[in-house]
C-alpha positions in Angstrom: -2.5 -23.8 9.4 -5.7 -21.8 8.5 -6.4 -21.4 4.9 -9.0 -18.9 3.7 -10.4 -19.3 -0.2 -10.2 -16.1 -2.8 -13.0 -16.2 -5.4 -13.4 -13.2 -8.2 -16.7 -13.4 -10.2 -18.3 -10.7 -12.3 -21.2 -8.5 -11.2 -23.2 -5.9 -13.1 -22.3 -2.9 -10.8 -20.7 -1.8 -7.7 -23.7 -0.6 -6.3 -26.2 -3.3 -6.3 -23.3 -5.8 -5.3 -22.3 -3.6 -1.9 -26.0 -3.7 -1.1 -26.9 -7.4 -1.8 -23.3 -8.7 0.1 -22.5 -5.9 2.7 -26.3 -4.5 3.6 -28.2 -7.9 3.1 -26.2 -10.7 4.0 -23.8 -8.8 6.3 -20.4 -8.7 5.0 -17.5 -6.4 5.9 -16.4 -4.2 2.8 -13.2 -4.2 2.0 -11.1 -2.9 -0.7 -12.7 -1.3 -4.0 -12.1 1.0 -7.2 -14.8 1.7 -9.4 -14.0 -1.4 -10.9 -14.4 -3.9 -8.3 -14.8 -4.6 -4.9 -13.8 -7.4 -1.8 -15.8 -8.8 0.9 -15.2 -10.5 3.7 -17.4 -13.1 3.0 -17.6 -15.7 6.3 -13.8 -15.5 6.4 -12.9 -15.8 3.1 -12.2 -13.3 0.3 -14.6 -12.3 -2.6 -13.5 -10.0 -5.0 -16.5 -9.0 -7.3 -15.4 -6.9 -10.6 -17.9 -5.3 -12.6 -18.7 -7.3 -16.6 -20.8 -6.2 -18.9 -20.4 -10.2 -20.3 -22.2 -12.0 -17.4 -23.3 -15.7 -18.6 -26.3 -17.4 -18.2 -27.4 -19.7 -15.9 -27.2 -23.6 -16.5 -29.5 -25.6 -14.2 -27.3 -28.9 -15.1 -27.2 -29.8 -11.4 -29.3 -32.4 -10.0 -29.2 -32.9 -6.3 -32.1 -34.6 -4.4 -33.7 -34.2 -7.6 -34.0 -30.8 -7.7 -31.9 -29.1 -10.6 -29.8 -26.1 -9.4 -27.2 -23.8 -11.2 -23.2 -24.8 -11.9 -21.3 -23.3 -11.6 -22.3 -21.7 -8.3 -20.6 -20.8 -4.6 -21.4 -20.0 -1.4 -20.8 -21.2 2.1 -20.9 -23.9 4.8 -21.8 -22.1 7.8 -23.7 -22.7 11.6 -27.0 -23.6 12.3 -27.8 -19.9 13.9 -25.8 -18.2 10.9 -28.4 -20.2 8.6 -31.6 -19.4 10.1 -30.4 -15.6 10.6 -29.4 -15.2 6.6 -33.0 -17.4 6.0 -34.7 -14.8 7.8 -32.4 -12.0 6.4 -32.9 -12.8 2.8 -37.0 -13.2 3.7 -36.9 -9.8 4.9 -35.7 -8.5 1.7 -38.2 -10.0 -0.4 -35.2 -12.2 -2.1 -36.4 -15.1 -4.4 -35.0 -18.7 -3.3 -34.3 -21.0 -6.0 -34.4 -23.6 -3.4 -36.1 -22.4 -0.5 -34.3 -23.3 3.3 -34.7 -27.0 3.3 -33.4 -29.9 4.9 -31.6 -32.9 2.9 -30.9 -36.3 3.3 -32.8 -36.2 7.0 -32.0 -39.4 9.2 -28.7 -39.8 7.0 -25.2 -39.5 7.1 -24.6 -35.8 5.3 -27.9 -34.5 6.9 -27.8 -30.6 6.0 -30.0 -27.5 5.8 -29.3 -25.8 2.2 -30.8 -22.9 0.4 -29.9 -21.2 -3.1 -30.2 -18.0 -4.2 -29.2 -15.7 -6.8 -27.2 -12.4 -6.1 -28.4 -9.3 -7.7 -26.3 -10.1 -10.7 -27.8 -13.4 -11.2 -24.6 -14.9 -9.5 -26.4 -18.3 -7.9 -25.4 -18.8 -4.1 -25.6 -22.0 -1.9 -25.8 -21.6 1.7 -25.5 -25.0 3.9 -25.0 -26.4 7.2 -24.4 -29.7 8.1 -26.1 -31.7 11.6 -22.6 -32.8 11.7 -19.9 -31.2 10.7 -17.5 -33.8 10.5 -19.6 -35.4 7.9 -19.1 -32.9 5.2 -17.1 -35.0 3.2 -18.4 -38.4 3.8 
């Protein structure tokens, strides 16, 4: 059985929102109003609906020492699909909050992770694994 995830958020506007998830990191548009908008984002549904009531951003996560956003989202994608978004996101001047990095090298849940911030301050985690079937371990 194939499952796919659905995750609304708020954004600030339609227009930034198509450019930062359809012209930057590549996703297929899908539905919109002038309210909202979906993405095919690596498979799985986004649904991003305009808020004037966006909340601020609490770095209460500690992994490998290094405090990052929660809540936040994003994706556990390939090796080629990570260095091709690194490079995308480079090419648009677009700040890291943790720049492409690798974690726990030599161990069990080695990964590549980056995190970034949408252009409504929504904070993003992009990861691969060296092995996927240690994701959970």
């Amino acid at each position: 059985m194939q499952t796919n995830f659905h995750y609304a958020f708020k954004v600030k506007d339609i227009a930034s929102t198509k450019q930062f998830y359809g012209e930057i990191l590549g996703c297929n548009l899908g539905r919109e109003t002038d309210h909202w908008v979906d993405f095919d984002f690596f498979d799985h549904q986004l649904s991003a609906h305009v808020s004037t009531a966006i909340p601020d951003l609490d770095y209460c996560g500690i992994v490998d020492g290094i405090k990052v956003p929660i809540p936040h989202f994003g994706c556990i994608i390939s090796f080629e699909d990570f260095d091709r978004i690194s490079k995308k996101l480079k090419e648009h001047q677009i700040t890291f909050l943790m720049e492409p990095q690798t974690r726990y090298k030599g161990k069990i849940g080695e990964q590549k992770t980056m995190f970034i911030l949408d252009f409504s301050s929504n904070p993003l985690e992009f990861k691969c694994f060296k092995n996927r079937e240690e994701i959970f371990l």
